[in-house]
C-alpha positions in Angstrom: 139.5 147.6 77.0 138.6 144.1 77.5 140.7 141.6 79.8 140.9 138.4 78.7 140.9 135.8 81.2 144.7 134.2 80.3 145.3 137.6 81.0 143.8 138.0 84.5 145.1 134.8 85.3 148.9 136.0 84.5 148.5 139.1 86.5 147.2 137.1 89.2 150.0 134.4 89.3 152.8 137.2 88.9 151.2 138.8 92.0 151.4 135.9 94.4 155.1 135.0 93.2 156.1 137.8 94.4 154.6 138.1 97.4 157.2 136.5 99.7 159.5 139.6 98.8 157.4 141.6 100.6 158.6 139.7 103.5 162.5 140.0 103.0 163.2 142.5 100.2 165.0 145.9 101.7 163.7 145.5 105.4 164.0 148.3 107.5 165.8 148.5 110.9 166.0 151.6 112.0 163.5 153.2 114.7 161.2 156.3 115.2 161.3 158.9 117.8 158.3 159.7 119.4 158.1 163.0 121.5 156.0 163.7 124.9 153.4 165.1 122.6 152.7 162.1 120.9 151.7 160.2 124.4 148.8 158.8 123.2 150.3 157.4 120.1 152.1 155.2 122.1 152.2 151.5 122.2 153.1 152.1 126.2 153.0 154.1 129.1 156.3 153.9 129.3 157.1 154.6 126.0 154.5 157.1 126.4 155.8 159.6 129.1 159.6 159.0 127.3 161.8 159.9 124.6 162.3 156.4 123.4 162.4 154.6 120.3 158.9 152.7 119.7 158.4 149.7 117.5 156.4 150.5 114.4 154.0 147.4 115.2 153.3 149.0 118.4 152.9 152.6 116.8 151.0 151.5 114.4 148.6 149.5 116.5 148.4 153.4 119.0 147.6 154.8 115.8 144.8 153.2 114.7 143.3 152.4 118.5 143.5 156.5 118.5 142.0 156.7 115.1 138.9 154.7 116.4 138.4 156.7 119.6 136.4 159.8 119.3 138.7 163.4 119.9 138.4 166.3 122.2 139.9 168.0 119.3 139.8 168.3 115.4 143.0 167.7 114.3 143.6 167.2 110.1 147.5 166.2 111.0 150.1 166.2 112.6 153.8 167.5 112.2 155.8 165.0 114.5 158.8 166.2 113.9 158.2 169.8 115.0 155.6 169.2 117.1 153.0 171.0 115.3 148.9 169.9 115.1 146.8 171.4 112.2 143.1 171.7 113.2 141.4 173.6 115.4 140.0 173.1 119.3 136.6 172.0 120.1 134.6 173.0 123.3 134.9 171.3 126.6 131.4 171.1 128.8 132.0 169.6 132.0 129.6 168.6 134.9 131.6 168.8 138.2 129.8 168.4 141.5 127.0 170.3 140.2 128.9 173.1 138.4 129.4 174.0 134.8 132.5 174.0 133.4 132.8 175.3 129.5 136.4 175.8 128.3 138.3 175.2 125.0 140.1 172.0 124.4 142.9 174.0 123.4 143.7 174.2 127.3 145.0 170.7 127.3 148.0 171.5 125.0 147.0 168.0 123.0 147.1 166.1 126.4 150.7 167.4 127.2 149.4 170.0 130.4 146.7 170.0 132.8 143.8 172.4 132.5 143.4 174.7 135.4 139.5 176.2 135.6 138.3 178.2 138.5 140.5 176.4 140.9 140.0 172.9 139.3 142.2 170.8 137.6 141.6 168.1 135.0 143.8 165.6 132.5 142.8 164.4 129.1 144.2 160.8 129.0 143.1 159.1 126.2 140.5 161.0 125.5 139.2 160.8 128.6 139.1 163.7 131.2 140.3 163.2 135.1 140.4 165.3 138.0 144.0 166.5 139.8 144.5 168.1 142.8 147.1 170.3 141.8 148.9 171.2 138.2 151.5 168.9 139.3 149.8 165.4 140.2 150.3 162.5 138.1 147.4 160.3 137.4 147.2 157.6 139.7 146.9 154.1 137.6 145.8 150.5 138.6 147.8 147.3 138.1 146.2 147.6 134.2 147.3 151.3 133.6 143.4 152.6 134.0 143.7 155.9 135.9 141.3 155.9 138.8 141.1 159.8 139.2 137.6 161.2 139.2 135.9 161.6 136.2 133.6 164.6 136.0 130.7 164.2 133.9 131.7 165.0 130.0 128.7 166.4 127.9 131.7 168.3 125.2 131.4 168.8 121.8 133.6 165.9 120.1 134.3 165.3 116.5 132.1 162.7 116.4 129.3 165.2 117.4 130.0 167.8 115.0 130.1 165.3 112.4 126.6 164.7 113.4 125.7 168.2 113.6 127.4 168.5 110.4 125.4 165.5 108.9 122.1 166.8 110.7 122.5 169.9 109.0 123.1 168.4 105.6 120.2 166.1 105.6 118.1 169.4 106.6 119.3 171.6 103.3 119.4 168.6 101.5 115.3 167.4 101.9 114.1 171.1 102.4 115.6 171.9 99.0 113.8 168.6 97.8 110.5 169.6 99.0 110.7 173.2 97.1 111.8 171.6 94.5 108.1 169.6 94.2 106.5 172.8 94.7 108.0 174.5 91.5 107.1 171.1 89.1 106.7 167.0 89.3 110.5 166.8 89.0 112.5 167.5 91.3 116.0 169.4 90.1 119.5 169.4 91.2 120.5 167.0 93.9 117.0 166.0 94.2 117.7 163.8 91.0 119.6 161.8 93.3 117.9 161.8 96.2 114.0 160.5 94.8 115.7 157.7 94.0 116.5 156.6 97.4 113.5 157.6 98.8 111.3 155.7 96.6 113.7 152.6 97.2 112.8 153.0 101.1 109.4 153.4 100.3 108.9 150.6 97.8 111.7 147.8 98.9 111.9 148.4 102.5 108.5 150.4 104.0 105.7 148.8 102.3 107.2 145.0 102.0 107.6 144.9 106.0 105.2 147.3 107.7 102.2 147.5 104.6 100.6 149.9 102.5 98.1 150.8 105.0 100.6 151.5 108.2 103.9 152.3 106.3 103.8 156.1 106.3 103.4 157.0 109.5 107.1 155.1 110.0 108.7 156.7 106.8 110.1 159.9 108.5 111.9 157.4 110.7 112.9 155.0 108.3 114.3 157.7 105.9 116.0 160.0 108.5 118.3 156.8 110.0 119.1 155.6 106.3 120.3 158.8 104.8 121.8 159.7 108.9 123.9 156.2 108.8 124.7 156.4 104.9 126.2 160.0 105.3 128.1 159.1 108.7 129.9 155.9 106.4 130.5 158.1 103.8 132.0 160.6 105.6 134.3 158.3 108.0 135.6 156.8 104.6 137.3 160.6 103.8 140.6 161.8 105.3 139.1 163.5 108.1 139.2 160.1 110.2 135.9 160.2 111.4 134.5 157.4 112.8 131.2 157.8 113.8 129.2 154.8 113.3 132.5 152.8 114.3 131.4 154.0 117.9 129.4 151.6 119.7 127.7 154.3 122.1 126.5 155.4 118.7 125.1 152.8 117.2 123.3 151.6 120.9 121.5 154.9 120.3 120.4 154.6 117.0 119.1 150.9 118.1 118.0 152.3 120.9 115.6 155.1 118.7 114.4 151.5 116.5 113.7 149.8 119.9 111.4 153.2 121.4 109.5 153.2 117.5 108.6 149.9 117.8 107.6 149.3 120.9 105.4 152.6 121.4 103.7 151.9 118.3 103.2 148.7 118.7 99.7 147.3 118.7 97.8 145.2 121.0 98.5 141.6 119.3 102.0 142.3 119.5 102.1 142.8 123.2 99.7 140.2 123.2 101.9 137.4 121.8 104.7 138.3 124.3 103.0 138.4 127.2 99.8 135.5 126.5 100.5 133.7 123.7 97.3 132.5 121.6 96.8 128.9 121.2 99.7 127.8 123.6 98.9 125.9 127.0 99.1 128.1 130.0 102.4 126.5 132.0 104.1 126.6 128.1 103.0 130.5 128.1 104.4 131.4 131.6 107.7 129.8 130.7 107.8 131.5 127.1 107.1 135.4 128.7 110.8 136.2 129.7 111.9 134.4 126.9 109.7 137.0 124.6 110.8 139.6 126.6 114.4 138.9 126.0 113.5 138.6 122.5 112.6 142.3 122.0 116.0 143.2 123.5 118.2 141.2 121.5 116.8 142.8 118.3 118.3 146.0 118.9 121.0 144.5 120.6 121.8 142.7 117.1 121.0 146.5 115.2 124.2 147.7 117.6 126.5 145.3 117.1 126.1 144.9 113.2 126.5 148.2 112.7 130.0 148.9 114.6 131.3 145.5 114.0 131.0 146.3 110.6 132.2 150.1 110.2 135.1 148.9 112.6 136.3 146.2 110.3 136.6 148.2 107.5 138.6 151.2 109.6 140.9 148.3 110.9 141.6 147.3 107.7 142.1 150.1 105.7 144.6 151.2 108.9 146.3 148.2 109.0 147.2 148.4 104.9 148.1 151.6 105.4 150.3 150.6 107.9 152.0 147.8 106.1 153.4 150.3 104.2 155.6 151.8 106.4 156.8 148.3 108.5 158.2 146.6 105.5 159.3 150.0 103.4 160.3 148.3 100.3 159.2 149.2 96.7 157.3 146.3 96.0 155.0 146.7 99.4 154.5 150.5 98.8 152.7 150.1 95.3 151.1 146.7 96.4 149.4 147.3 100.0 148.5 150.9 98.2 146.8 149.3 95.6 145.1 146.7 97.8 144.0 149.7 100.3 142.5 151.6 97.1 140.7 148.6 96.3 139.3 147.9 100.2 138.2 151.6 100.0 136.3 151.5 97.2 134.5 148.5 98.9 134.0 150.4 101.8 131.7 152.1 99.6 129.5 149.4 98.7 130.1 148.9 102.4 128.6 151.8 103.5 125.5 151.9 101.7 125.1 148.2 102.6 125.2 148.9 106.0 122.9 151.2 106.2 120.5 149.8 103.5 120.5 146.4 106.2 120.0 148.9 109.1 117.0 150.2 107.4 115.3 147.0 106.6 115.9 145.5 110.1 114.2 148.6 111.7 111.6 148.0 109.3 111.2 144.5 110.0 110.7 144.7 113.5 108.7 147.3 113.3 106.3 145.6 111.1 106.3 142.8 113.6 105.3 144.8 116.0 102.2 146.5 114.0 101.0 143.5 111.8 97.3 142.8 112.3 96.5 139.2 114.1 93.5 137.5 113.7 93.5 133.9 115.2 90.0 133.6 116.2 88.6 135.0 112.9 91.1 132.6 110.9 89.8 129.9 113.5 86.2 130.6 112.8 86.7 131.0 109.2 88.5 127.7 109.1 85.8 126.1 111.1 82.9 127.2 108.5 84.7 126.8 105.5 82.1 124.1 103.6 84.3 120.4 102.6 85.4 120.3 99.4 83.4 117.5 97.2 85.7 115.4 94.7 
């Protein structure tokens, strides 16, 4: 079928006139409930630790702050009403004062008690676990609500790490299979029909345009294993599982961090060269330009970090906040619209997610063909110098 574009226009025009009715039509004044279960779903600590009624805004805002956060736990829902969570625990590895302690998740009740482990007690709190005393201390907060309690040293097994395991594990089957694949004839077969590809994209758009056909393969296991590792992690936090992985800053500061390490320990000699004695530049001018190169080197990866989360974040907000919209104005007209507008977000997310982690990619392999590009002042100085005049 073919839209004309009176058509279009039409749709488009009965769209925005009814867009104030969103605003008025059927507005809802009643409350929620929220039980002592839901604490961190609160807008408050108040509302928190209390049976009160909560604002939707406010609720709304807890749920996708929690959404965001990483989880001690693997929950698929929740039943509010009955107090039910459907998911299952995740283990809990804790450095205290020198001693291990490995326990189940579950031991937290989803926040609501305090785990007790030979002798010790500790407090999830928004996802982040605190010392007690005794089973019946209350966390001790600061004039902002931050808990000042100890905090052991947390090395568990979140979601977000089992969807990297999960994603680890994936890319494993996934490239092994390819390889057999070669083995058996020049065609690879099954999912590999999707995968060469991507690969050959890499290798021909990304690898050998920025590093060059003489240095690019010793940088294609990298280059390969962070695209298809930040691809999968989008793709995944885009399901219903609410994973967001590479929405985690402490993420993506490692995944710059593994672009900064690459580059910098394979750089070449002209590379340190220009940063730390620039060629052709007077001697005060290069002292003066050394920590400025230096700080050079860091903001690259620095820029790789941000991108990344700013971006994944965004979308998550988003997609959340539609959601959301749903349920604060609770009309017909805002149900099918701000459903159809999410639908249509989400399937951008998609072009999102490769896009993110197509521009990942190609910034790694930029800097990293900075950083082993062959320079040759003095020979294009001597060459210059000898070339004969040109008669006219």
């Amino acid at each position: 079928m073919v839209l004309s574009g009176k058509l279009i226009k039409n749709t488009l025009t009965a769209f925005f006139a009814v867009m104030p009715s969103l605003f008025f039509a059927n507005q809802a004044t009643d409350t929620t409930h929220v039980h002592a279960h839901n604490a961190e779903h609160a807008a408050t600590h108040a509302h928190a630790e209390s049976h009160g009624a909560v604002n939707e805004k406010s609720e709304i805002k807890a749920f996708i702050d929690h959404h965001l956060k990483d989880s001690h736990e693997f929950n698929f829902f929740a039943d509010g009403e009955e107090g039910k969570h459907f998911g299952f625990a995740l283990p809990v590895i804790l450095i205290d004062n020198g001693d291990f302690k490995v326990f189940s998740s579950s031991e937290f009740h989803h926040g609501e008690k305090v785990a007790q482990i030979d002798g010790n007690y500790y407090k999830l709190h928004h996802e982040k676990i605190y010392k007690l005393k005794s089973a019946d201390e209350a966390l001790t907060l600061d004039a902002h609500g931050h808990p000042t309690n100890e905090k052991p040293l947390d090395f568990s097994i979140t979601k977000n790490v089992v969807a990297m395991l999960v994603t680890a594990l994936l890319m494993f089957f996934l490239f092994t299979g390819l390889a057999r694949s070669y083995k058996k004839g020049p065609l690879p077969t099954g999912f590999g029909r999707v995968l060469e590809p991507l690969i050959l994209f890499i290798r021909d758009e990304v690898a050998i345009p920025n590093i060059g056909e003489k240095k690019y393969r010793k940088f294609m296991g990298y280059l390969l294993t962070v695209f298809f590792f930040v691809l999968i992690l989008n793709l995944i936090g885009l399901t219903p599982l609410g994973i967001n992985v590479t929405g985690n800053i402490a993420i993506t500061a490692c995944l710059a961090l593994f672009t900064y390490l690459v580059t910098n320990l394979g750089a070449n000699k002209g590379y340190w060269h220009h940063i730390f004695w620039m060629p052709d530049v007077p001697v005060l001018m290069k002292i003066a330009l050394i920590p400025i190169e230096i700080l050079g080197t860091l903001t690259k990866p620095f820029a790789l970090m941000i991108r990344l989360y700013a971006n994944i974040s965004a979308g998550h907000i988003v997609v959340m906040s539609l959601l959301g919209l749903i349920y604060v104005f609770k009309n017909w007209i805002a149900g099918p619209s701000f459903f159809g507008l999410t639908l249509f977000i989400s399937v951008i997310e998609i072009l999102v997610a490769f896009l993110q982690a197509f521009v990942f990619t190609m910034l790694s392999a930029l800097f990293i063909g900075m950083a082993v590009q062959d320079h040759h002042h003095e020979e294009d100085h001597d060459a210059h110098t000898e070339e004969e005049p040109i008669i006219i």
